[in-house]
C-alpha positions in Angstrom: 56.1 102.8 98.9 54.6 100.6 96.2 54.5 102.2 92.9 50.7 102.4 92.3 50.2 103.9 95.5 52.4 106.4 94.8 49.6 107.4 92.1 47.6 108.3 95.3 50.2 111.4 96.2 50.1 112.9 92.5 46.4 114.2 93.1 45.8 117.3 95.3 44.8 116.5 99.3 41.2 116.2 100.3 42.3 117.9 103.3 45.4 119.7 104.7 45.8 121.1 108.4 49.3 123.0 109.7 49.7 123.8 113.0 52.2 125.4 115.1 53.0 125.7 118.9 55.3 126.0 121.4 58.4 126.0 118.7 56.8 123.2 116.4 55.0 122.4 113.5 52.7 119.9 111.7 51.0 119.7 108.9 48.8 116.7 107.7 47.7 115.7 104.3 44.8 113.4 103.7 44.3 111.7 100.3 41.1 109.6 99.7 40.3 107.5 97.1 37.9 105.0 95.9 40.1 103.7 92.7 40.6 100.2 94.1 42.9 99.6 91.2 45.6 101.4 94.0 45.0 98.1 96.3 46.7 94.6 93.7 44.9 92.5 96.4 41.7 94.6 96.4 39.6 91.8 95.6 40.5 89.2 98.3 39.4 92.2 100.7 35.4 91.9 101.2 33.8 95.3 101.1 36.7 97.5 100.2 35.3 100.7 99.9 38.4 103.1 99.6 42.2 104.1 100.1 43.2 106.7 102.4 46.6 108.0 103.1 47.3 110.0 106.1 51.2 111.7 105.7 52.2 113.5 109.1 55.2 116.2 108.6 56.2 117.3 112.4 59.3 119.6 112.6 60.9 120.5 115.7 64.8 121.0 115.3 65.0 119.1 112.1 61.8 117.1 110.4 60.3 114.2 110.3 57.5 112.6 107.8 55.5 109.7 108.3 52.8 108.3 106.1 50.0 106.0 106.4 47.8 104.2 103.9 44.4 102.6 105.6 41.9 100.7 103.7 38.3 101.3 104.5 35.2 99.0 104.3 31.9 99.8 103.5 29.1 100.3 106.4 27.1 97.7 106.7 
């Protein structure tokens, strides 16, 4: 993971969800932010608005994590 979007994971979740059925588990943490600082090609992207990262933790005899960064526009 580049280092300045690791700065994205130091602040607390917008939004967490755990679940658990049928002998497994997920949780998922959302970050947002609109610091475009995160992005070093933020300015050749027209319109970026924000930074989201989406990191999946799934457990089911053993775990596995998975995490997502997505760049969002602004509505036009």
């Amino acid at each position: 993971m580049p280092a300045h979007l690791a700065l994205l994971l130091r602040q607390e979740p917008a939004f967490v969800s755990r679940e658990k059925d049928h002998g497994r588990g997920e949780e998922r943490r959302v970050w947002v932010s609109r610091n475009l600082h995160l992005v070093e090609e933020a300015a050749e992207w027209a319109g970026l608005a924000a930074v989201v990262c989406v990191q999946t933790r799934r457990w089911q005899q053993g775990r596995e994590q998975r995490t997502r960064y997505y760049l969002v526009n602004r509505n036009r």
